[in-house]
N, CA and C atoms as an extended XYZ file, in Angstrom:
315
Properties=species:S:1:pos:R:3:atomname:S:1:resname:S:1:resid:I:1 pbc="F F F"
N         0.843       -1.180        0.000 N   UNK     1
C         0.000        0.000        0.000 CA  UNK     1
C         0.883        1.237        0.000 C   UNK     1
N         0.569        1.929       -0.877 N   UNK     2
C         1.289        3.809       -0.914 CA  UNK     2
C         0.152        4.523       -0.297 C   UNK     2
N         1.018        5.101        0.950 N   UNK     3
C         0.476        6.497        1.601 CA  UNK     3
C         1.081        7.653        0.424 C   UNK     3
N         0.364        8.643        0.016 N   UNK     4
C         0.747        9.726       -0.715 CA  UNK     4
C         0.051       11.004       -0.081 C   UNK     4
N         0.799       11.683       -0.154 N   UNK     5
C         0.500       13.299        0.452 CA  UNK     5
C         0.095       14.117       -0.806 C   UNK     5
N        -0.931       15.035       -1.225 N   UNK     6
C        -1.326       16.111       -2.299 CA  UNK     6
C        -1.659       17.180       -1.615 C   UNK     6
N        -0.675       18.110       -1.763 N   UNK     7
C        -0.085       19.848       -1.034 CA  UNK     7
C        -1.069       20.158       -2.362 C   UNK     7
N        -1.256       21.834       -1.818 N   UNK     8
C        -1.338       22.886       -2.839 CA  UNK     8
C        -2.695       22.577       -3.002 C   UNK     8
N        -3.920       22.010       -2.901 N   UNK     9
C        -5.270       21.701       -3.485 CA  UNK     9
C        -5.761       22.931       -3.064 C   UNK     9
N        -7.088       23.252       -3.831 N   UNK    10
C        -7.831       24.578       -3.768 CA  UNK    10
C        -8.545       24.403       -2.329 C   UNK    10
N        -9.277       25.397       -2.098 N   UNK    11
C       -10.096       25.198       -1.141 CA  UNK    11
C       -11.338       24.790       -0.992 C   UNK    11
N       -11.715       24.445       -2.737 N   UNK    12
C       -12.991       23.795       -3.134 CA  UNK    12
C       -12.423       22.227       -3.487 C   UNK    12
N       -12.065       21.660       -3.214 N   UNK    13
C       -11.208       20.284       -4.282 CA  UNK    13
C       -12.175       19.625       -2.924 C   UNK    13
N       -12.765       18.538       -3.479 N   UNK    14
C       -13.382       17.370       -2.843 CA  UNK    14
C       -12.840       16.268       -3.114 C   UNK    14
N       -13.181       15.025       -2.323 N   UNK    15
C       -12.951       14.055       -2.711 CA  UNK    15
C       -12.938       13.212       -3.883 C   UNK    15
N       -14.396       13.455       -4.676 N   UNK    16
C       -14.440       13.242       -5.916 CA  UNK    16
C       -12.983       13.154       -7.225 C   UNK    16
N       -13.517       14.640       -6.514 N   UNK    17
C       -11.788       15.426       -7.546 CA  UNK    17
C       -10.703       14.423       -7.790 C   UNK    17
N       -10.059       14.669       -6.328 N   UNK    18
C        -9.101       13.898       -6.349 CA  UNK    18
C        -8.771       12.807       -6.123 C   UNK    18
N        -9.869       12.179       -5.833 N   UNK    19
C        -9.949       10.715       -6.292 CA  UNK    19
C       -10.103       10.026       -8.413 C   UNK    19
N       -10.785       10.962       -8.488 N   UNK    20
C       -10.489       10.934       -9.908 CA  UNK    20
C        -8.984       11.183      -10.940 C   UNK    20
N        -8.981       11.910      -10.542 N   UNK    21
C        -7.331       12.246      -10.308 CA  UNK    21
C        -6.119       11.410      -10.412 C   UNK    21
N        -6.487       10.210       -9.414 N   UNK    22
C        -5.430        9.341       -9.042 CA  UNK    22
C        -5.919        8.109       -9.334 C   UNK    22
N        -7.028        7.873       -9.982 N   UNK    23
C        -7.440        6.569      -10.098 CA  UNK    23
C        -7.400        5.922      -11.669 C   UNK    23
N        -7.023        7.224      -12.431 N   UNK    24
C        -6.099        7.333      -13.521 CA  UNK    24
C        -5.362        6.279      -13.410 C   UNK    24
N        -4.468        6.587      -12.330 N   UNK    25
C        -3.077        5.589      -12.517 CA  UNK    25
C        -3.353        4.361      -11.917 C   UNK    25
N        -4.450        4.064      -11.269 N   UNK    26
C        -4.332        2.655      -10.594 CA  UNK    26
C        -6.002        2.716       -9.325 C   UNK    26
N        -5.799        1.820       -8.530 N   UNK    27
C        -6.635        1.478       -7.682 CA  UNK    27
C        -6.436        2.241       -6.271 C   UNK    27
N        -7.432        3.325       -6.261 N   UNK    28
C        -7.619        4.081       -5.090 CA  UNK    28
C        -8.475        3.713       -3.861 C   UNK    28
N        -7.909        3.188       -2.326 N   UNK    29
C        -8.396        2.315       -1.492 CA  UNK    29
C        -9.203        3.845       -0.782 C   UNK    29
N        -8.516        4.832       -0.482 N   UNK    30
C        -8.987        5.515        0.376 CA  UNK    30
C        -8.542        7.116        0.138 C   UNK    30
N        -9.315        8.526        0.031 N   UNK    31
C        -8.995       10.035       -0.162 CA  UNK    31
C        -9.696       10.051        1.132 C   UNK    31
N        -8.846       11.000        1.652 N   UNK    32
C        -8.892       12.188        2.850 CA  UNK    32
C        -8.499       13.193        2.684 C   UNK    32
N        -9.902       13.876        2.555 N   UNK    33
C        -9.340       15.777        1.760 CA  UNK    33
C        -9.736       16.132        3.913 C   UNK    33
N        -8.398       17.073        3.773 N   UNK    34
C        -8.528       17.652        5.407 CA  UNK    34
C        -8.946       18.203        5.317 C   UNK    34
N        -9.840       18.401        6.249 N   UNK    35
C       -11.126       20.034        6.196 CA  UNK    35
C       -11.192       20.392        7.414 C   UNK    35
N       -11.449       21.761        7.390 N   UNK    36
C       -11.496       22.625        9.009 CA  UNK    36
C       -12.035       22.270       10.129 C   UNK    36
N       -12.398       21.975       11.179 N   UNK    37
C       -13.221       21.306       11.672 CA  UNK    37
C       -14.188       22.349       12.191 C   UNK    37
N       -14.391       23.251       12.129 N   UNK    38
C       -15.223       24.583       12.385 CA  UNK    38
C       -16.218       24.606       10.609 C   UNK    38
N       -14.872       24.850        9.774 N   UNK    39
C       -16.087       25.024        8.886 CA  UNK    39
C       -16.265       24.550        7.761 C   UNK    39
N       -15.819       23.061        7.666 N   UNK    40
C       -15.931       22.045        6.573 CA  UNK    40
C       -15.189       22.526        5.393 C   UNK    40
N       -14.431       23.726        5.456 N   UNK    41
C       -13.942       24.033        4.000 CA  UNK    41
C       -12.730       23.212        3.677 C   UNK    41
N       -12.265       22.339        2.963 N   UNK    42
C       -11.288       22.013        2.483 CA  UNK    42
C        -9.937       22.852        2.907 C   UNK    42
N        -8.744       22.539        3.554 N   UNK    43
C        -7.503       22.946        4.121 CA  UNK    43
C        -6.553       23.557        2.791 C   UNK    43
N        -6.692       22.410        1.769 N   UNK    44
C        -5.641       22.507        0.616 CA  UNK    44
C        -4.672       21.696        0.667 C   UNK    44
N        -4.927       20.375        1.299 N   UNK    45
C        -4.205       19.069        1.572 CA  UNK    45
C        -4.803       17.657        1.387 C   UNK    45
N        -4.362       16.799        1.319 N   UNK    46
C        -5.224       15.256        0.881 CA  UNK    46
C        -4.008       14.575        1.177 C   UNK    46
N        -5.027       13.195        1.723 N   UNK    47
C        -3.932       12.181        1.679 CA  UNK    47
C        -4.848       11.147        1.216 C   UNK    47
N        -4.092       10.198        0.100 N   UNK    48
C        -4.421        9.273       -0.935 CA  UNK    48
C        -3.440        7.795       -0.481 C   UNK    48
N        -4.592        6.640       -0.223 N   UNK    49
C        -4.043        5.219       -0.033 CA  UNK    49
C        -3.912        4.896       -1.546 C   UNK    49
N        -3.173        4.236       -2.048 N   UNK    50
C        -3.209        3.429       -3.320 CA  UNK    50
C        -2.979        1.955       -3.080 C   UNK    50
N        -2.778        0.630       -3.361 N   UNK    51
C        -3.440       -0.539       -3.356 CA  UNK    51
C        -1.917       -0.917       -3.539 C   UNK    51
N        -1.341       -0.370       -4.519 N   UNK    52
C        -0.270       -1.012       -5.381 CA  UNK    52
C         0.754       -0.135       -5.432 C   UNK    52
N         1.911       -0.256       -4.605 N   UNK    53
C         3.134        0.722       -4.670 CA  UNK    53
C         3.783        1.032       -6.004 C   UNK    53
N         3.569        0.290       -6.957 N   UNK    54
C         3.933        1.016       -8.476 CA  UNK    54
C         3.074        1.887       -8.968 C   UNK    54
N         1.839        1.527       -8.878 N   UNK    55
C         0.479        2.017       -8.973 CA  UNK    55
C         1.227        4.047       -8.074 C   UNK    55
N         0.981        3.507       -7.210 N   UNK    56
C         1.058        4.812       -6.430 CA  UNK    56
C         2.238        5.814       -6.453 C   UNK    56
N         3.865        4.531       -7.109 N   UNK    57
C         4.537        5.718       -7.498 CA  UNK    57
C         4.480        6.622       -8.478 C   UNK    57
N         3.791        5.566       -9.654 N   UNK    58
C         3.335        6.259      -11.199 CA  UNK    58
C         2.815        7.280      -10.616 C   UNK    58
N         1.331        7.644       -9.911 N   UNK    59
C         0.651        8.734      -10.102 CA  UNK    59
C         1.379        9.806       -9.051 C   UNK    59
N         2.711        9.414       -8.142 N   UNK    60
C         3.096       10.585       -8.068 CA  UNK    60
C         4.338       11.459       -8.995 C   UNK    60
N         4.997       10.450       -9.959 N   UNK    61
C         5.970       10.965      -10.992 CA  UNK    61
C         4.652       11.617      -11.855 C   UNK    61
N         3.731       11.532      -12.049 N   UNK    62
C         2.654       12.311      -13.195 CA  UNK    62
C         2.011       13.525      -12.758 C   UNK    62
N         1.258       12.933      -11.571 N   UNK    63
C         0.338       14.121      -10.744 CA  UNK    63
C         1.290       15.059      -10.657 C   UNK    63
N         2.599       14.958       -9.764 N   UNK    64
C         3.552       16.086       -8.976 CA  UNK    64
C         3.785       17.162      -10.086 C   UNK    64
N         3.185       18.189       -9.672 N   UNK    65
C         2.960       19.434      -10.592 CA  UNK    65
C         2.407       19.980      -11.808 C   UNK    65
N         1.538       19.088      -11.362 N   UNK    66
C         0.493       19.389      -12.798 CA  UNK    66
C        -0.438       19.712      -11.990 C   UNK    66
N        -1.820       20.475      -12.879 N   UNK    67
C        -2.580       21.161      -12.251 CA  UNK    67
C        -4.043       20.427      -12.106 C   UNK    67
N        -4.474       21.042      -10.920 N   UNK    68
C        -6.208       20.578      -10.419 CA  UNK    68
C        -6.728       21.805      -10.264 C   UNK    68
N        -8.269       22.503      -10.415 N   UNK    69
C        -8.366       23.447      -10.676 CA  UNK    69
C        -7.626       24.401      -10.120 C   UNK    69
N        -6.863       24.931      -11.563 N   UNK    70
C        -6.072       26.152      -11.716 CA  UNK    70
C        -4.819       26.013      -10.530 C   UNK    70
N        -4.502       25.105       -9.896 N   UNK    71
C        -3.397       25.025       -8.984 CA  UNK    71
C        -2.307       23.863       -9.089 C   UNK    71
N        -0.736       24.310       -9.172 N   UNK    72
C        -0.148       23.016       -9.201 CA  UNK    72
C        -0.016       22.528       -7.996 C   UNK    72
N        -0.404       20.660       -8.089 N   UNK    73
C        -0.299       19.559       -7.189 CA  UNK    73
C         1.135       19.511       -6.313 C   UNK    73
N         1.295       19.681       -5.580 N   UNK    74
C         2.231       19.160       -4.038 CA  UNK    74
C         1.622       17.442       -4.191 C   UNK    74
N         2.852       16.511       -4.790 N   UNK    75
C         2.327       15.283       -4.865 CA  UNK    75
C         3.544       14.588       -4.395 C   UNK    75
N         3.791       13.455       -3.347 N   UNK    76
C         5.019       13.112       -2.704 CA  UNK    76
C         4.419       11.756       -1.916 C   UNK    76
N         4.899       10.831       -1.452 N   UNK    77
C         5.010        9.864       -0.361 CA  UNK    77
C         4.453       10.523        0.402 C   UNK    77
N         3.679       10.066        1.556 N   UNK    78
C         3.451       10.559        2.667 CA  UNK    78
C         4.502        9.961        3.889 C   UNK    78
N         4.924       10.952        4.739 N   UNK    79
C         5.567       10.447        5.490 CA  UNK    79
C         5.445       10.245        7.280 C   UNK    79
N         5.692        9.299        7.719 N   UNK    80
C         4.846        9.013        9.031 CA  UNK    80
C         4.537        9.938       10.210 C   UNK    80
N         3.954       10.510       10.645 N   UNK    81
C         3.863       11.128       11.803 CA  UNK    81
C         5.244       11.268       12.667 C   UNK    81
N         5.797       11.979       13.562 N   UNK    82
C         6.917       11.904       14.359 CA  UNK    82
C         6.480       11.004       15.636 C   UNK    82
N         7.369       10.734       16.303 N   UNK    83
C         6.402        9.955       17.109 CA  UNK    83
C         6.626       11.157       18.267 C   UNK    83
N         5.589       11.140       19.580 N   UNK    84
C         5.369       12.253       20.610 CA  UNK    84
C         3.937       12.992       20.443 C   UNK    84
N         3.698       13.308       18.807 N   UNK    85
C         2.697       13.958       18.502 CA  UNK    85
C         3.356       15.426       17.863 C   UNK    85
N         2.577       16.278       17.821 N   UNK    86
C         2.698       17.658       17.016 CA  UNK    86
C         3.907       18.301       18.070 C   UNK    86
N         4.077       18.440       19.396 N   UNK    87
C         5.203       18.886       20.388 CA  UNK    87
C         4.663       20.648       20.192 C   UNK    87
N         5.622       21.004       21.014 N   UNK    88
C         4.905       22.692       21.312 CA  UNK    88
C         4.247       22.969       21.776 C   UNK    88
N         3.651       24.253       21.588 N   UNK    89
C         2.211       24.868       22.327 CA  UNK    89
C         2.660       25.386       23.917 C   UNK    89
N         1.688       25.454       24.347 N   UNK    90
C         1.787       26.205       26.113 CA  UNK    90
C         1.746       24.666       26.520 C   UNK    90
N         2.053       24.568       27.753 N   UNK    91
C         1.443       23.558       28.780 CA  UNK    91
C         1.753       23.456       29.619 C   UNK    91
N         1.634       24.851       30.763 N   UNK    92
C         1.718       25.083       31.472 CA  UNK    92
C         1.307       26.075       32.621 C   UNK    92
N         1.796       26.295       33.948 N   UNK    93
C         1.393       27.433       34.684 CA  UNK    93
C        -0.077       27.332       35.140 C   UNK    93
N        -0.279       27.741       36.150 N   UNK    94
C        -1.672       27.711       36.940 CA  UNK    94
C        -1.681       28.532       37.828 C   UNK    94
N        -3.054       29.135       38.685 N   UNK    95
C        -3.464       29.578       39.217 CA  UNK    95
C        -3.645       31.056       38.347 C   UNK    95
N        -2.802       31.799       39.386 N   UNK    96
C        -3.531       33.486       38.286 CA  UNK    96
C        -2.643       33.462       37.254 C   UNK    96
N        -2.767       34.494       36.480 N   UNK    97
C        -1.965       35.017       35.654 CA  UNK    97
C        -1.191       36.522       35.865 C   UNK    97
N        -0.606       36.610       36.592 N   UNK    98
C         0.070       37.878       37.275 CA  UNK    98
C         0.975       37.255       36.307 C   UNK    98
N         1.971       36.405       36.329 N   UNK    99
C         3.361       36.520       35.744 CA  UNK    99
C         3.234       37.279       34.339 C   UNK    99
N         4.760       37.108       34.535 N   UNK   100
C         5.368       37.874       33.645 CA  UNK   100
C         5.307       37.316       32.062 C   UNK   100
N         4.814       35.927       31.722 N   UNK   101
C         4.606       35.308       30.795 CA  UNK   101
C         3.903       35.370       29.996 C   UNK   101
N         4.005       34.813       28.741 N   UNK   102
C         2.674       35.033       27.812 CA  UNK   102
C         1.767       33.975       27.639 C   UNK   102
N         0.402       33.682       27.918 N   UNK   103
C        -0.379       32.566       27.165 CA  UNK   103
C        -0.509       32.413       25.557 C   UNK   103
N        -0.404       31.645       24.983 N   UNK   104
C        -0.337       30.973       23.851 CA  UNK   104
C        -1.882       30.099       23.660 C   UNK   104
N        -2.326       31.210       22.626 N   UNK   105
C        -3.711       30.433       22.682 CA  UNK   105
C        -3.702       29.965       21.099 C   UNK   105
């Protein structure tokens, strides 16, 4: 199975889309277009399962920079999460907020 990452998508690109897209080159198991979680709009990111790792490298030597409406494709391997999670952010401090610090919202 190829995990593949697609950068750069509009903010209208659905699943459809880009499942069509990639099924060109082979057998598409699974599209996940990321969307806001506030307001369903499409992020401008996807991640695409393919079935067949030749399958899935073809459509990223083809897709990678060619265009979906009016935008060129960010088309690559996807690559695994870090492990820990995202890291950063605040996480810390309690009671008042007198200090001298900043919250990070």
């Amino acid at each position: 199975m190829k995990n593949i990452f697609v950068g750069n998508l509009s903010f209208g690109a659905t699943e459809n889309g880009v499942r069509a897209a990639f099924e060109q080159y082979g057998t598409v198991d699974r599209v996940n277009v990321i969307t806001d979680r506030d307001t369903g709009q499409a992020k401008g990111f996807a991640f695409v399962e393919m079935a067949n790792n030749d399958e899935g490298d073809r459509a990223i030597d083809e897709l990678n920079g060619s265009e979906m409406d009016g935008r060129a494709m960010n088309v690559s391997e996807a690559r695994p999460k870090p492990e820990g999670g995202r890291g950063g952010g605040y996480s810390g401090g309690g009671g008042n907020s007198r200090g001298g610090g900043r919250n990070r919202y």
